[in-house]
C-alpha positions as CSV (number, residue, x, y, z in Angstrom):
1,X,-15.8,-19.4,4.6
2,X,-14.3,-16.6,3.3
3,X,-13.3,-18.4,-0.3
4,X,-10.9,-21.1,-1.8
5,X,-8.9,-19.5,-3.7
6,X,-5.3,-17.8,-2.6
7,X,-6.2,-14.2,-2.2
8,X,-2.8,-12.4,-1.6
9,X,-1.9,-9.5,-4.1
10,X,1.2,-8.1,-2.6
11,X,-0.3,-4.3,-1.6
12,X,1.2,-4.7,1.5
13,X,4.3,-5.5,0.8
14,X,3.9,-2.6,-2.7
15,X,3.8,-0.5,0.0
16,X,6.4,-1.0,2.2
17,X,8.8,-1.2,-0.9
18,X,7.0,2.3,-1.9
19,X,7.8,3.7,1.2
20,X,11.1,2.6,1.8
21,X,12.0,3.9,-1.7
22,X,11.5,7.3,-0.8
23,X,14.6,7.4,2.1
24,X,17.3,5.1,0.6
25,X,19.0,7.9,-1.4
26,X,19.3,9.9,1.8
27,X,23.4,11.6,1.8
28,X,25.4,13.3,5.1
29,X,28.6,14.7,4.9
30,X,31.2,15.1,7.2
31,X,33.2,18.6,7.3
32,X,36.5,19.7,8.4
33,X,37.4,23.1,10.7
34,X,37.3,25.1,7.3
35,X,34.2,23.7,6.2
36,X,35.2,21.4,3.2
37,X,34.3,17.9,3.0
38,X,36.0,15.6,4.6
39,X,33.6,12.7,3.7
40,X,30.1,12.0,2.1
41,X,28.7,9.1,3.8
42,X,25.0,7.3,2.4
43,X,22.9,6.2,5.1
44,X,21.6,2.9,4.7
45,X,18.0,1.8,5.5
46,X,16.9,-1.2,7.2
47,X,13.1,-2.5,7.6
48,X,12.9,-3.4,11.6
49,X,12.8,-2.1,14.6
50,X,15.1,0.8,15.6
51,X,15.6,-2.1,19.4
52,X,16.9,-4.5,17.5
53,X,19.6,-2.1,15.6
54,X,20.3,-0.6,19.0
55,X,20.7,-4.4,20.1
56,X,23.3,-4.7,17.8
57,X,25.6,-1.8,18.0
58,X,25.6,-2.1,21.6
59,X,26.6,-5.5,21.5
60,X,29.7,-6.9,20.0
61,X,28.7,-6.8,16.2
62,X,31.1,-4.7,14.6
63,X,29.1,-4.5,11.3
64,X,25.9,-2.0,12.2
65,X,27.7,1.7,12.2
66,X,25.5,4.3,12.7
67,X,24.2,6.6,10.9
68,X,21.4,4.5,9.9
69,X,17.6,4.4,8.7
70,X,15.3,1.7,9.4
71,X,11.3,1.7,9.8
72,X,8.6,-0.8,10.4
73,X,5.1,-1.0,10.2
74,X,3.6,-0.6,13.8
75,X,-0.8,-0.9,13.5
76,X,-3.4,-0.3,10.4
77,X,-7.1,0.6,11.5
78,X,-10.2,0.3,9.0
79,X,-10.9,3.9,7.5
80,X,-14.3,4.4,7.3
81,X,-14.6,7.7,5.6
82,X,-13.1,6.6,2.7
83,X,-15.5,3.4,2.0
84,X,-16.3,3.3,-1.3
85,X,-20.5,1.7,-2.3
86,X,-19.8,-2.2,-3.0
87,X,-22.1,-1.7,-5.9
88,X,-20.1,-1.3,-8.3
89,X,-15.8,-1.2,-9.4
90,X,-14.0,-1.4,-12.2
91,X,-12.9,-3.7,-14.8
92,X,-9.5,-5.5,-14.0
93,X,-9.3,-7.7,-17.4
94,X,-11.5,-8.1,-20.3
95,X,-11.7,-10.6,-23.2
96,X,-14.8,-11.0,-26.2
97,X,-15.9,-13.7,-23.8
98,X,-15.4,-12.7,-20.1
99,X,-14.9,-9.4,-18.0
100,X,-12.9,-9.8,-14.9
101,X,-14.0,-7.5,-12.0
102,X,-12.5,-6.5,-9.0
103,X,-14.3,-5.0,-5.9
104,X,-14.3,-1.3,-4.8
105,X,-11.2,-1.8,-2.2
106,X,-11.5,-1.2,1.4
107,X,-9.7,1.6,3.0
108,X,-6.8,1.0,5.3
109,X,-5.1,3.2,7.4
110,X,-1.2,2.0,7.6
111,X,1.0,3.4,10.8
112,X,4.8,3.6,10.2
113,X,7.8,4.8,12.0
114,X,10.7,5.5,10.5
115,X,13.5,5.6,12.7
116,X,16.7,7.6,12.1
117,X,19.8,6.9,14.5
118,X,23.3,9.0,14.4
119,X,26.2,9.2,17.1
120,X,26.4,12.9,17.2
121,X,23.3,15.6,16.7
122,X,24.3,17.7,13.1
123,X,24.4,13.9,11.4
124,X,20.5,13.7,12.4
125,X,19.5,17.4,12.0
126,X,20.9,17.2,8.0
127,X,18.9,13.8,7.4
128,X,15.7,15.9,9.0
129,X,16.3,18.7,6.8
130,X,16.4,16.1,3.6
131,X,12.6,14.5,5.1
132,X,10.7,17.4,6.6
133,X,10.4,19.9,3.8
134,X,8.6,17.9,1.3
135,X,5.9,16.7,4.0
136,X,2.8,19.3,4.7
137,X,2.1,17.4,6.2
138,X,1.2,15.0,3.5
139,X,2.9,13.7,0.4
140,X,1.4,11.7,-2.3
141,X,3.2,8.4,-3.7
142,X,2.6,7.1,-6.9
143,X,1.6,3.5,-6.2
144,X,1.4,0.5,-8.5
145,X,-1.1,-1.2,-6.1
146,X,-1.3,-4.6,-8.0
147,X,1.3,-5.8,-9.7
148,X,-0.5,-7.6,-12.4
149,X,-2.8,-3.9,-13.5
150,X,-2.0,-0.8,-14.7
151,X,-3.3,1.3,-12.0
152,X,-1.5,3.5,-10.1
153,X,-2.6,5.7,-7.2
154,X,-1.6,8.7,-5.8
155,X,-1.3,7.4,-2.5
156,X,-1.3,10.1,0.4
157,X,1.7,9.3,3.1
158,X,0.8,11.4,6.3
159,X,3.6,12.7,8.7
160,X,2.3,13.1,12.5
161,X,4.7,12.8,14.7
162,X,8.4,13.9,14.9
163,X,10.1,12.6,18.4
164,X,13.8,12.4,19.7
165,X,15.2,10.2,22.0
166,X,18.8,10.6,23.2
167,X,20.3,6.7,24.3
168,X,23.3,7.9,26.3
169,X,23.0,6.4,29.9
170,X,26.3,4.3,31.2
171,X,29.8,5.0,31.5
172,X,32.5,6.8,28.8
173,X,32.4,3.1,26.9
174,X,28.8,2.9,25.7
175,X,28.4,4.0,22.8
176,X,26.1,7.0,22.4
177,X,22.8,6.9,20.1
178,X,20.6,9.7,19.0
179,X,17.3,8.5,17.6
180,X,14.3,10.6,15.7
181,X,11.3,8.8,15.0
182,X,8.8,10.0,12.5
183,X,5.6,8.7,13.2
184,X,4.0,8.7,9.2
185,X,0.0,7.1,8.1
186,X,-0.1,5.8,4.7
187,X,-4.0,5.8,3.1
188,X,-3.9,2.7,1.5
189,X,-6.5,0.3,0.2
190,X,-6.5,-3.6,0.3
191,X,-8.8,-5.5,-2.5
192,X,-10.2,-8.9,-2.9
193,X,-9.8,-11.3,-5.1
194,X,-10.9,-10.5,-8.9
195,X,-14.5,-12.1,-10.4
196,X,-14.9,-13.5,-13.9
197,X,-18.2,-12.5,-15.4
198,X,-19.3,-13.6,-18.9
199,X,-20.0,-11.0,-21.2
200,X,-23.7,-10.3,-22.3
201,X,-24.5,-11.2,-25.5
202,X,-28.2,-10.6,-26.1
203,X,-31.5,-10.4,-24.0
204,X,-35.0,-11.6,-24.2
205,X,-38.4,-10.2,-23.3
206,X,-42.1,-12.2,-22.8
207,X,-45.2,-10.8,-24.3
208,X,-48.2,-11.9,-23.1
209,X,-51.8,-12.9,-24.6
210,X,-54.3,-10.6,-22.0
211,X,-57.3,-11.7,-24.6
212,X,-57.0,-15.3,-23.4
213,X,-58.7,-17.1,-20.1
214,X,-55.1,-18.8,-19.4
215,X,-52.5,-16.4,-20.4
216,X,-49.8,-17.4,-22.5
217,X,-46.3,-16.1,-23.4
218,X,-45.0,-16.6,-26.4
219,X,-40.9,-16.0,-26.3
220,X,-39.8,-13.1,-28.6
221,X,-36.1,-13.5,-27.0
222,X,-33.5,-11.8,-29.3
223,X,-30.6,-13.5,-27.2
224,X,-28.3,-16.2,-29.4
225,X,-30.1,-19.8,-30.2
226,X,-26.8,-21.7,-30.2
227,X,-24.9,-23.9,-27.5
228,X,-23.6,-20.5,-26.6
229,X,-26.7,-19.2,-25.6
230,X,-26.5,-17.6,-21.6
231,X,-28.4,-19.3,-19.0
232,X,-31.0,-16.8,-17.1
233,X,-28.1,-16.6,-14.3
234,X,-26.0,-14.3,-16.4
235,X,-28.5,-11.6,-17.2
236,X,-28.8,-10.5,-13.3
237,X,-26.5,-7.4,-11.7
238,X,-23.1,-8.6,-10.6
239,X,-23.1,-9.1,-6.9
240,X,-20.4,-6.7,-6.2
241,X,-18.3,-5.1,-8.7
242,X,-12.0,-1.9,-8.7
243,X,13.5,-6.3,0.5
244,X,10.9,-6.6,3.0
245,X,10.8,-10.2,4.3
Protein backbone atom coordinates (compact mmCIF):
# COMPACT_ATOMS: atom_id res chain seq x y z
CA UNK A 1 0.00 0.00 0.00
CA UNK A 2 2.57 2.20 0.83
CA UNK A 3 4.84 1.23 -2.45
CA UNK A 4 7.06 -1.71 -3.88
CA UNK A 5 10.07 -0.59 -3.95
CA UNK A 6 12.84 -0.83 -0.86
CA UNK A 7 12.61 2.45 0.70
CA UNK A 8 15.48 2.50 3.40
CA UNK A 9 18.17 5.41 2.96
CA UNK A 10 20.23 4.93 6.03
CA UNK A 11 19.25 8.57 7.99
CA UNK A 12 18.77 6.65 10.89
CA UNK A 13 21.50 4.98 11.19
CA UNK A 14 23.64 8.58 9.53
CA UNK A 15 22.62 9.74 12.53
CA UNK A 16 23.49 7.53 15.17
CA UNK A 17 27.02 7.34 13.51
CA UNK A 18 26.85 11.41 13.59
CA UNK A 19 26.14 11.41 17.03
CA UNK A 20 28.38 8.94 18.27
CA UNK A 21 31.18 10.66 16.41
CA UNK A 22 30.99 13.62 18.50
CA UNK A 23 32.09 11.66 22.04
CA UNK A 24 34.59 8.98 20.90
CA UNK A 25 37.61 11.20 21.22
CA UNK A 26 36.67 11.95 24.85
CA UNK A 27 40.33 11.71 27.21
CA UNK A 28 40.67 11.48 31.36
CA UNK A 29 43.72 11.41 33.08
CA UNK A 30 44.65 10.12 36.23
CA UNK A 31 47.05 12.23 38.61
CA UNK A 32 49.39 11.60 41.33
CA UNK A 33 49.70 13.58 45.01
CA UNK A 34 51.86 16.29 43.17
CA UNK A 35 49.54 16.67 40.42
CA UNK A 36 51.44 15.09 37.43
CA UNK A 37 50.08 12.42 35.31
CA UNK A 38 50.14 9.31 36.30
CA UNK A 39 48.02 7.99 33.24
CA UNK A 40 45.80 9.30 30.27
CA UNK A 41 43.15 6.83 29.79
CA UNK A 42 40.42 7.22 26.41
CA UNK A 43 37.03 6.32 27.23
CA UNK A 44 35.49 4.13 24.96
CA UNK A 45 31.90 4.35 23.66
CA UNK A 46 29.45 1.75 23.26
CA UNK A 47 25.82 2.02 21.43
CA UNK A 48 23.37 0.16 24.22
CA UNK A 49 21.93 0.55 27.15
CA UNK A 50 23.93 1.81 30.09
CA UNK A 51 21.70 -2.00 32.09
CA UNK A 52 23.33 -4.02 30.03
CA UNK A 53 27.10 -2.50 30.66
CA UNK A 54 26.10 -2.42 34.33
CA UNK A 55 25.08 -6.22 33.64
CA UNK A 56 28.32 -6.91 32.70
CA UNK A 57 30.81 -5.43 35.08
CA UNK A 58 28.84 -6.68 37.79
CA UNK A 59 28.97 -9.99 36.60
CA UNK A 60 32.01 -12.04 36.05
CA UNK A 61 33.18 -10.45 32.65
CA UNK A 62 36.50 -9.17 33.19
CA UNK A 63 36.61 -7.24 29.85
CA UNK A 64 34.06 -4.01 30.51
CA UNK A 65 36.31 -1.53 32.83
CA UNK A 66 34.77 1.46 33.46
CA UNK A 67 35.19 4.52 32.58
CA UNK A 68 32.92 4.09 29.67
CA UNK A 69 30.45 5.90 27.26
CA UNK A 70 27.53 4.25 25.65
CA UNK A 71 24.09 5.81 24.39
CA UNK A 72 21.07 4.57 22.67
CA UNK A 73 18.22 5.83 21.01
CA UNK A 74 15.17 5.77 23.53
CA UNK A 75 11.66 7.37 21.39
CA UNK A 76 11.29 9.86 18.13
CA UNK A 77 7.87 11.86 17.93
CA UNK A 78 6.56 13.56 14.56
CA UNK A 79 7.44 17.40 14.72
CA UNK A 80 4.91 19.24 13.37
CA UNK A 81 6.25 22.72 13.42
CA UNK A 82 8.82 22.01 11.23
CA UNK A 83 6.48 20.42 8.24
CA UNK A 84 7.55 21.58 5.18
CA UNK A 85 4.33 22.15 2.07
CA UNK A 86 4.42 18.66 0.03
CA UNK A 87 4.12 20.83 -3.00
CA UNK A 88 7.14 21.08 -3.97
CA UNK A 89 11.28 19.73 -3.07
CA UNK A 90 14.21 19.67 -4.71
CA UNK A 91 16.00 17.88 -7.41
CA UNK A 92 18.00 14.71 -6.15
CA UNK A 93 19.48 13.75 -9.80
CA UNK A 94 19.06 15.04 -13.15
CA UNK A 95 19.92 13.79 -16.72
CA UNK A 96 18.82 15.55 -20.55
CA UNK A 97 16.07 13.00 -20.23
CA UNK A 98 14.80 12.63 -16.60
CA UNK A 99 14.82 14.68 -13.30
CA UNK A 100 14.75 12.66 -10.19
CA UNK A 101 12.76 14.26 -7.28
CA UNK A 102 12.67 13.72 -3.81
CA UNK A 103 9.80 14.82 -1.37
CA UNK A 104 10.09 17.80 1.16
CA UNK A 105 11.13 15.31 4.24
CA UNK A 106 9.13 14.91 7.25
CA UNK A 107 10.42 16.19 10.54
CA UNK A 108 11.40 13.84 13.27
CA UNK A 109 12.21 14.42 16.58
CA UNK A 110 15.02 11.80 17.82
CA UNK A 111 15.48 11.22 21.84
CA UNK A 112 18.91 9.99 22.93
CA UNK A 113 20.70 9.25 26.15
CA UNK A 114 24.08 9.18 26.40
CA UNK A 115 25.20 7.46 29.30
CA UNK A 116 28.59 8.03 31.04
CA UNK A 117 29.68 5.52 33.78
CA UNK A 118 33.06 5.94 36.08
CA UNK A 119 34.16 4.22 39.51
CA UNK A 120 35.01 7.33 41.29
CA UNK A 121 33.30 11.04 40.92
CA UNK A 122 36.45 13.46 39.37
CA UNK A 123 36.62 10.60 36.34
CA UNK A 124 32.85 11.74 35.51
CA UNK A 125 33.08 15.46 36.38
CA UNK A 126 36.21 15.83 33.68
CA UNK A 127 34.19 13.90 30.86
CA UNK A 128 31.20 16.55 31.79
CA UNK A 129 33.45 19.36 31.53
CA UNK A 130 34.60 18.01 27.83
CA UNK A 131 30.38 17.73 26.80
CA UNK A 132 28.66 20.62 28.58
CA UNK A 133 30.38 23.71 27.35
CA UNK A 134 29.83 23.32 23.74
CA UNK A 135 25.88 22.65 24.26
CA UNK A 136 23.52 26.03 24.81
CA UNK A 137 21.75 24.21 24.79
CA UNK A 138 21.97 23.25 21.30
CA UNK A 139 24.69 22.33 18.92
CA UNK A 140 24.50 21.90 15.19
CA UNK A 141 25.99 18.75 13.38
CA UNK A 142 26.88 18.81 9.92
CA UNK A 143 24.93 15.82 8.52
CA UNK A 144 25.33 13.93 5.21
CA UNK A 145 21.61 12.82 5.35
CA UNK A 146 21.74 10.56 2.25
CA UNK A 147 24.53 8.80 1.46
CA UNK A 148 24.11 8.75 -2.26
CA UNK A 149 23.54 13.25 -2.41
CA UNK A 150 25.51 16.02 -1.70
CA UNK A 151 23.45 17.53 0.89
CA UNK A 152 24.43 18.21 4.22
CA UNK A 153 22.46 19.77 6.97
CA UNK A 154 23.24 21.58 9.87
CA UNK A 155 21.45 19.35 12.11
CA UNK A 156 20.47 20.83 15.64
CA UNK A 157 21.32 18.22 18.61
CA UNK A 158 19.38 19.51 21.76
CA UNK A 159 20.64 18.78 25.34
CA UNK A 160 17.68 18.57 28.04
CA UNK A 161 18.43 16.73 30.61
CA UNK A 162 21.64 16.11 32.74
CA UNK A 163 20.85 13.32 35.69
CA UNK A 164 23.20 11.32 38.07
CA UNK A 165 22.70 8.14 39.52
CA UNK A 166 25.13 6.65 42.06
CA UNK A 167 24.90 2.35 41.79
CA UNK A 168 26.62 1.65 45.11
CA UNK A 169 24.17 -0.55 47.27
CA UNK A 170 25.72 -4.04 48.62
CA UNK A 171 28.57 -5.00 50.63
CA UNK A 172 32.62 -3.73 50.29
CA UNK A 173 32.76 -6.38 47.12
CA UNK A 174 30.36 -4.79 44.61
CA UNK A 175 31.82 -2.84 42.68
CA UNK A 176 30.73 0.84 42.69
CA UNK A 177 29.23 2.76 39.58
CA UNK A 178 28.58 6.40 39.06
CA UNK A 179 26.36 7.05 36.04
CA UNK A 180 25.34 10.65 34.32
CA UNK A 181 22.88 10.53 31.77
CA UNK A 182 22.40 13.28 29.26
CA UNK A 183 19.16 13.26 27.97
CA UNK A 184 19.91 15.00 24.18
CA UNK A 185 16.85 15.54 20.94
CA UNK A 186 18.29 15.39 17.59
CA UNK A 187 15.95 17.48 14.79
CA UNK A 188 16.12 15.17 12.13
CA UNK A 189 14.24 14.53 8.95
CA UNK A 190 13.30 11.15 7.29
CA UNK A 191 12.49 11.18 3.33
CA UNK A 192 10.83 8.95 0.97
CA UNK A 193 11.84 7.26 -1.77
CA UNK A 194 13.01 9.51 -4.88
CA UNK A 195 10.55 9.98 -8.23
CA UNK A 196 11.74 9.99 -11.83
CA UNK A 197 10.05 12.59 -13.86
CA UNK A 198 10.73 13.10 -17.66
CA UNK A 199 11.90 16.30 -18.54
CA UNK A 200 9.60 18.69 -20.60
CA UNK A 201 10.51 19.14 -23.91
CA UNK A 202 7.85 21.28 -25.58
CA UNK A 203 4.10 22.27 -25.09
CA UNK A 204 1.02 22.70 -27.17
CA UNK A 205 -1.91 25.07 -27.23
CA UNK A 206 -5.67 24.71 -29.20
CA UNK A 207 -7.08 27.57 -30.96
CA UNK A 208 -10.48 27.49 -31.71
CA UNK A 209 -12.84 28.48 -34.79
CA UNK A 210 -15.79 30.76 -32.66
CA UNK A 211 -17.04 31.79 -36.43
CA UNK A 212 -18.22 28.23 -36.96
CA UNK A 213 -21.80 26.41 -35.76
CA UNK A 214 -19.58 23.26 -34.53
CA UNK A 215 -16.36 24.53 -33.27
CA UNK A 216 -13.31 23.16 -34.31
CA UNK A 217 -9.61 23.10 -33.05
CA UNK A 218 -7.11 23.04 -35.18
CA UNK A 219 -3.66 21.91 -33.22
CA UNK A 220 -0.92 24.64 -33.28
CA UNK A 221 1.22 22.27 -30.70
CA UNK A 222 4.97 23.35 -30.77
CA UNK A 223 5.87 20.14 -28.72
CA UNK A 224 8.33 17.39 -30.73
CA UNK A 225 6.52 15.28 -33.77
CA UNK A 226 8.80 12.26 -33.29
CA UNK A 227 8.47 8.84 -31.39
CA UNK A 228 9.80 10.98 -28.62
CA UNK A 229 7.06 13.15 -28.43
CA UNK A 230 5.39 13.30 -24.47
CA UNK A 231 2.13 11.84 -23.90
CA UNK A 232 -0.49 14.51 -22.25
CA UNK A 233 0.46 12.75 -18.79
CA UNK A 234 3.78 14.47 -18.58
CA UNK A 235 2.70 18.10 -19.02
CA UNK A 236 0.70 18.02 -15.51
CA UNK A 237 2.38 19.35 -11.87
CA UNK A 238 4.30 16.65 -10.18
CA UNK A 239 2.31 15.16 -7.47
CA UNK A 240 4.67 15.93 -4.73
CA UNK A 241 7.99 17.19 -5.20
CA UNK A 242 13.94 17.34 -1.34
CA UNK A 243 29.15 0.59 14.22
CA UNK A 244 25.60 0.68 15.08
CA UNK A 245 24.02 -2.75 14.48
Amino acid sequence: MLGNDEQYNSIIRNYVIAFGSIFNDITIVRRNSDDTIKKSIKVPLSYGPSEKFMALIHGDDKTIELPRIAFEITSMQYDGERKLSKISGYTHKETTTSKTFIEHPVPYDIDIDLFIMVKNADDGTQILEQILPYFTPTFNIPIKELSDDSLVRDTPLVLNVVSLEDDYDGDFFTKRAIIWTLGFTLKGYLYGNAKEKKVVRGSGSGVGNLDSDNTSYSDQSVAPKDEDQLSSDDYGFAEDVTNYE
